[in-house]
NUMARZA-461071 format. One line per field, with one value per residue (C-alpha): x, y, z negated; residue in one letter; residue number from 1; chain. Coordinates in steps of 0.001 Angstrom, whole numbers, padded with zeros to 6 digits. Last residue first. Layout:
<atoms>
x = [X; ...]
y = [Y; ...]
z = [Z; ...]
rest = [A; ...]
nr = [NUM; ...]
kette = [A; ...]
</atoms>
This chain:
<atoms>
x = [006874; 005847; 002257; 000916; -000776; -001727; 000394; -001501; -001440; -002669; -005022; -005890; -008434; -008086; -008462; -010574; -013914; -015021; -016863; -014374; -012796; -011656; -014319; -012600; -011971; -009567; -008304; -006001; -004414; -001480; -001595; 002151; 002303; 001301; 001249; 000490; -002184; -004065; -007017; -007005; -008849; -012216; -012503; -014981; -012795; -012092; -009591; -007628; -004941; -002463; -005769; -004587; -007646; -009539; -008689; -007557; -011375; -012590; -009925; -009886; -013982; -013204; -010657; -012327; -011503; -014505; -016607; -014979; -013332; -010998; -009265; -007376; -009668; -008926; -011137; -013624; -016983; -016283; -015880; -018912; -018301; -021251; -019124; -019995; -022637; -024142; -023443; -024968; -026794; -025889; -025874; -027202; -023664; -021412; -019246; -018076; -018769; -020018; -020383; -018400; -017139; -014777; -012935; -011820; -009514; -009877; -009446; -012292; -014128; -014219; -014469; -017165; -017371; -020250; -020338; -022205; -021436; -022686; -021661; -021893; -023303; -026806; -027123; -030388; -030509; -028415; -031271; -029715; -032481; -031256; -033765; -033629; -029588; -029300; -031720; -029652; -026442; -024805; -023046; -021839; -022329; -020471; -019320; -017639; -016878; -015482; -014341; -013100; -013097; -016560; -019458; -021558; -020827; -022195; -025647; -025570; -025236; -027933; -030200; -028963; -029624; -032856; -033709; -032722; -034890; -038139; -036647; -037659; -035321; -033279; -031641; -030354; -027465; -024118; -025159; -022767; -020981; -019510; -016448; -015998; -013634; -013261; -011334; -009351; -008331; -008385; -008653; -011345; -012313; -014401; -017083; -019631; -020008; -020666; -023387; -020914; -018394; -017145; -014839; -012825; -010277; -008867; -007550; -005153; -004008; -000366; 000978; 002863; 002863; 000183; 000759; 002323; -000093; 001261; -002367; -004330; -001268; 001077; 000882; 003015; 003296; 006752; 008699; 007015; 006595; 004549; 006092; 006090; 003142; 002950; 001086; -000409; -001994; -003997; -004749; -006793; -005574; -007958; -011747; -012705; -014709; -017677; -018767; -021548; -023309; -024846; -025487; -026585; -029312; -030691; -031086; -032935; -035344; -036222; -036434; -038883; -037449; -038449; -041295; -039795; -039701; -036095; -035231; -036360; -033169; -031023; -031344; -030642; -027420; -026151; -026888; -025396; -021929; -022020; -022621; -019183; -017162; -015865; -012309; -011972; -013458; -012076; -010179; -007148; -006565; -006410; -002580; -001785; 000911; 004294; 005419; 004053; 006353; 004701; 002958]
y = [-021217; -021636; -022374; -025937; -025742; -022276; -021485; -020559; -017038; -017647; -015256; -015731; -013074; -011503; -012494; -009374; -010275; -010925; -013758; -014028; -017128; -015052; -014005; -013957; -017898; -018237; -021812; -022664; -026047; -026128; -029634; -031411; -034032; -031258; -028100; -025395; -022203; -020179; -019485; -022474; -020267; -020012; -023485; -023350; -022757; -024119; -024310; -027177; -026219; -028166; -030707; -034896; -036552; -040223; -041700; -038170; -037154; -039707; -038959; -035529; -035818; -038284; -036036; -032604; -029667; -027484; -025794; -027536; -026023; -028040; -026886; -028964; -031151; -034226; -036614; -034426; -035128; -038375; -039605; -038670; -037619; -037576; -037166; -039313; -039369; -036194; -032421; -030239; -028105; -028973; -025802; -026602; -027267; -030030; -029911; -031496; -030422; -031234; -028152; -030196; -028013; -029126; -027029; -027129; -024712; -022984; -019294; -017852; -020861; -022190; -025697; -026709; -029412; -030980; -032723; -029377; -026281; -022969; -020882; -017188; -013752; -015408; -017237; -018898; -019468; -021997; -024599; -027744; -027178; -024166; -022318; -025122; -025710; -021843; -021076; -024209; -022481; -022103; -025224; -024232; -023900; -023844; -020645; -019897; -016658; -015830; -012328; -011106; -007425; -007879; -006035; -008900; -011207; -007939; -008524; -012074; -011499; -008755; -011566; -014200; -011963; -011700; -014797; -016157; -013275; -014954; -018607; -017516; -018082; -020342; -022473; -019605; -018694; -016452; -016565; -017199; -019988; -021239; -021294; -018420; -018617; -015710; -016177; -014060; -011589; -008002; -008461; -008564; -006350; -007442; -005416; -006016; -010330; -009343; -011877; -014421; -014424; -017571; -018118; -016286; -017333; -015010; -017505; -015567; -017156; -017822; -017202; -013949; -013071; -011638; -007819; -007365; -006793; -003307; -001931; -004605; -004070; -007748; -010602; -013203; -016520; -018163; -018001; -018693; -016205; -018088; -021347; -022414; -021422; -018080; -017274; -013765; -012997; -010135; -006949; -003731; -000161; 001335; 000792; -001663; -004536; -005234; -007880; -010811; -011652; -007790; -006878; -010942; -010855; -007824; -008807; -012240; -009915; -008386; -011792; -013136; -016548; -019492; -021104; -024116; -027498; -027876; -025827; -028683; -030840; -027482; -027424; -031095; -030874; -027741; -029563; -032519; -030954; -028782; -032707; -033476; -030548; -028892; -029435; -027089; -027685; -028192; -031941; -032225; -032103; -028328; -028105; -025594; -023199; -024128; -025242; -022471; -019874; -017736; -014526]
z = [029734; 033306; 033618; 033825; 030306; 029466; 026636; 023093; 021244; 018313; 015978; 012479; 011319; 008280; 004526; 002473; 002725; -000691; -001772; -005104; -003416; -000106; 002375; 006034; 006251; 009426; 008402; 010874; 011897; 014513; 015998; 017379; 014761; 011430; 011739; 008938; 009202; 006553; 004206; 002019; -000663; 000993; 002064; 004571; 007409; 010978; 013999; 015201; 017985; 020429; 020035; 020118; 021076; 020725; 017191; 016459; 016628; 013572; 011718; 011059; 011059; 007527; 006490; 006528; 008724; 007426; 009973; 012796; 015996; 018238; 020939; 023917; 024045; 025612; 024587; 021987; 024362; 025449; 021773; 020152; 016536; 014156; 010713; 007755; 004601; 005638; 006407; 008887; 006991; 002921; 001387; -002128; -002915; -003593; -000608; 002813; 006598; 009885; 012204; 015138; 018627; 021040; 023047; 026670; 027948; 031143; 030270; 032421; 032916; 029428; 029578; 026857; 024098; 021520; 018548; 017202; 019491; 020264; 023039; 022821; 023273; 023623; 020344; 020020; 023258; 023276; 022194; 020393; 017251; 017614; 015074; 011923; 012037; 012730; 009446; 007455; 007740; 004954; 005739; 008871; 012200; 015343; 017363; 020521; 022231; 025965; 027020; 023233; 022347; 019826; 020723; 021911; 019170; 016900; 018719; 017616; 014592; 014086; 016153; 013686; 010721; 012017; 012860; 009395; 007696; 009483; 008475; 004990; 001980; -000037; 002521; 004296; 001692; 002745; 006437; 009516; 007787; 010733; 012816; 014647; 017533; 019793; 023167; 025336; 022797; 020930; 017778; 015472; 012696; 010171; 008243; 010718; 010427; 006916; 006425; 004862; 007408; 006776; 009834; 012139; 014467; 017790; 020121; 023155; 025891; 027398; 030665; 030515; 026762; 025057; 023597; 020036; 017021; 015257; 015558; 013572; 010923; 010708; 008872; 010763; 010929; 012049; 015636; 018919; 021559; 024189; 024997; 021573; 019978; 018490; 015497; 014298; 010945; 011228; 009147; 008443; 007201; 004800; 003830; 001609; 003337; 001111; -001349; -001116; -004940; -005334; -001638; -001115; -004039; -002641; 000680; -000846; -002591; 000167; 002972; 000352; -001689; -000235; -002882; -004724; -004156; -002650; -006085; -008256; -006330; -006183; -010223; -010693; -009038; -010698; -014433; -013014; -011812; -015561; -017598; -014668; -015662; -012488; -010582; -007548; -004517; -000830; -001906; -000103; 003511; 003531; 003269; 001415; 002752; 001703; 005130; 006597; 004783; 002658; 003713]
rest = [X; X; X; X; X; X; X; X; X; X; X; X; X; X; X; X; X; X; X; X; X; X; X; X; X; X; X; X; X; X; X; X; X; X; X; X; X; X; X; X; X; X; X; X; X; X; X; X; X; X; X; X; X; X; X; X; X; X; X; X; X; X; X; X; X; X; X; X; X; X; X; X; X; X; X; X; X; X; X; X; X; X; X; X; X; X; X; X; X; X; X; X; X; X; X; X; X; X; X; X; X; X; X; X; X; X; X; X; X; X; X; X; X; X; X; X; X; X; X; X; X; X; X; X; X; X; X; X; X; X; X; X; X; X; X; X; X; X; X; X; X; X; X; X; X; X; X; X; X; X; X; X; X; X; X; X; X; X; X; X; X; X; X; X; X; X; X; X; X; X; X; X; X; X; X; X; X; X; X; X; X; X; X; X; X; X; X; X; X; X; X; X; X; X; X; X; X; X; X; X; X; X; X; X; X; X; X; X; X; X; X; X; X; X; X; X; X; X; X; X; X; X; X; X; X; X; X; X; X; X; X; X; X; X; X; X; X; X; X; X; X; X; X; X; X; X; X; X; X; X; X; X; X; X; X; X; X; X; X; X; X; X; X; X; X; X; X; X; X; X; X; X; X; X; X; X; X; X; X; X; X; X; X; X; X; X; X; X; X; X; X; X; X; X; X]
nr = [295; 294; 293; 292; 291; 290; 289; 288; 287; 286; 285; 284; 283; 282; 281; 280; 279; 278; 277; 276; 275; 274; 273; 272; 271; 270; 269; 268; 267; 266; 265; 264; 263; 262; 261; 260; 259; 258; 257; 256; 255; 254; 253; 252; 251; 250; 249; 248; 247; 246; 245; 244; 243; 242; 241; 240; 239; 238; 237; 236; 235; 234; 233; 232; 231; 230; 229; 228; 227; 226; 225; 224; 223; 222; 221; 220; 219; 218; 217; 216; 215; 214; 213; 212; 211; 210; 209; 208; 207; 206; 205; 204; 203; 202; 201; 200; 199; 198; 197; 196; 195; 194; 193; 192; 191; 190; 189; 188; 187; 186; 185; 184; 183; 182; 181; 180; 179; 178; 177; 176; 175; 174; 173; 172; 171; 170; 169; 168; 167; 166; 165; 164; 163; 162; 161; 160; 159; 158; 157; 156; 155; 154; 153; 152; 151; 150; 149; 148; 147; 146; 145; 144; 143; 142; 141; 140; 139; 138; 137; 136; 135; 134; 133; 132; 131; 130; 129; 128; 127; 126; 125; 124; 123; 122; 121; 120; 119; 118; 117; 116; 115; 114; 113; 112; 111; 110; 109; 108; 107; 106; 105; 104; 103; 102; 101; 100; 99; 98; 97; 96; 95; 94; 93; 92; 91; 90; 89; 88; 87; 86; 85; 84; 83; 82; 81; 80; 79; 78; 77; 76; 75; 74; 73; 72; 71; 70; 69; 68; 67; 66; 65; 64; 63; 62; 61; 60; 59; 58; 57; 56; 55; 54; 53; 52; 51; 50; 49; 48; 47; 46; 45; 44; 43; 42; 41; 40; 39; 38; 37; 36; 35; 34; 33; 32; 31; 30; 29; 28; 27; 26; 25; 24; 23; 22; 21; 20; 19; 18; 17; 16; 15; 14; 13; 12; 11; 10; 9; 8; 7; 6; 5; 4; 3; 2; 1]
kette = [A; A; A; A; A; A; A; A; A; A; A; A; A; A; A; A; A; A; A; A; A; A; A; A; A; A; A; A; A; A; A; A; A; A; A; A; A; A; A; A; A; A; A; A; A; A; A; A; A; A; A; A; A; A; A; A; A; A; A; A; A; A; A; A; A; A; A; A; A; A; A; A; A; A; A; A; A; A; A; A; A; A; A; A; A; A; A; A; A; A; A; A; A; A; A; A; A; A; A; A; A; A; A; A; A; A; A; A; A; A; A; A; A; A; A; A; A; A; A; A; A; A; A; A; A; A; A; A; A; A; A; A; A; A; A; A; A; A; A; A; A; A; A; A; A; A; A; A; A; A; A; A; A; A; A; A; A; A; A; A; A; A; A; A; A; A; A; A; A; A; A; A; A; A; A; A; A; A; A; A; A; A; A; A; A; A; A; A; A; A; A; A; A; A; A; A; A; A; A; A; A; A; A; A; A; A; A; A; A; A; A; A; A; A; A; A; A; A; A; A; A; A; A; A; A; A; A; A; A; A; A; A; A; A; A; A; A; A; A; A; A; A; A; A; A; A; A; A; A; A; A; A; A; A; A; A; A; A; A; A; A; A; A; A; A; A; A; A; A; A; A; A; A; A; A; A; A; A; A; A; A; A; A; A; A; A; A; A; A; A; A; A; A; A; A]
</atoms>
């Protein structure tokens, strides 16, 4: 893994260049396709087994950073198995994001806290809100399984069914907290996070995005997490007007997977599918000092 100085810096522009006539042709297409039928939970299925890959099988991966005050020292990529225990008062973030409907083909990490930050579904724009609830309920039954004792999501663009179903009702998501401009002290591990599912892009996917970020600033002052779908300028700089985070987690850009710091924040980009829409990138997990404990 390279060093994380030379890891991209997801500050620039998320998509790649595209020929502006090819732009238009795409645009005009998801404008006639906001007046079509939803597509049938079936035929959707099908369409995401042949456009969404697979896990292969074999040994799995993580990429492990230490803060200061825990272990420290550079990113690692290391087995699932060869992952080294937490130190003495520190707390463990496991990061995932873009899961793409194959929530079950990662594996995550022990830890104290799960973060997964959006993109649940690969499309849900296209098709019934009936298959949305179920791939929600299958999600949300996988939360549960998962080796983490707190979990936190927020949405992403793909996520029009969660945008629809919430509608700012937790329910929706037992085995977790969800969050959009929102934040949350976590009892057990006593961090507060804040959550934002605001995001930038050119696709049909547009949940949660719009001409600027919603950012309230009571609920991101003094968070010591934040979690965004995509880690895009104009949010950047609407919550380090009123917050400094020791970590910012997020995805959405598929081949930005990875950490740098910059002025004291570690950012992460814990996309699981890479480019292709396969899930092959592994989870990001830090292990973070509890503030007030001796380092």
């Amino acid at each position: 893994m390279p060093p994380s100085d030379q890891l991209v810096d997801p500050r620039e522009p998320e998509t790649r260049p595209r020929h502006g006539c090819a732009r238009g042709v795409k645009g005009a297409l998801v404008q006639v396709g906001r007046y079509m039928p939803r597509v049938p939970g079936p035929i959707f299925d099908l369409y995401v087994s042949c456009r969404v890959g697979r896990a292969t099988s074999g040994e799995r991966f993580v990429d492990f950073a230490s803060m200061p005050g825990c272990a420290g020292g550079e990113v690692r990529r290391l087995p699932l198995g060869l992952l080294p225990p937490r130190a003495e008062g520190c707390v463990r973030i496991v990061v995932i994001s873009d899961t793409h409907e194959r929530h079950r083909d990662v594996a995550v990490p022990p830890g104290d806290v799960l973060l997964h930050c959006g993109d649940i579904f690969m499309s849900s724009s296209l098709t019934s809100l009936r298959r949305g609830r179920g791939v929600l309920r299958d999600f949300d039954s996988w939360l549960a399984t998962t080796p983490c004792r707190e979990r936190v999501v927020v949405g992403g663009n793909h996520d029009e069914a969660l945008a629809r179903l919430s509608g700012g009702d937790q329910s929706i998501l037992s085995s977790a907290t969800l969050l959009h401009d929102s934040s949350i002290t976590l009892p057990a591990a006593g961090l507060k996070i804040y959550g934002n599912s605001y995001s930038e892009g050119h696709s049909h996917n547009r949940a949660w995005q719009a001409d600027a970020p919603i950012v309230s600033p009571g609920a991101c002052a003094g968070a010591d997490i934040v979690m965004s779908h995509h880690d895009a300028r104009p949010l950047k700089e609407a919550v380090l007007a009123t917050s400094r985070p020791r970590l910012w987690a997020s995805g959405h850009c598929h081949d930005k997977h990875g950490t740098f710091t910059k002025d004291g924040t570690l950012f992460v980009n814990a996309s699981i599918h890479d480019h292709r829409y396969m899930p092959v990138q592994p989870p990001i997990v830090v292990d973070m000092p509890i503030v007030g404990s001796p380092s």
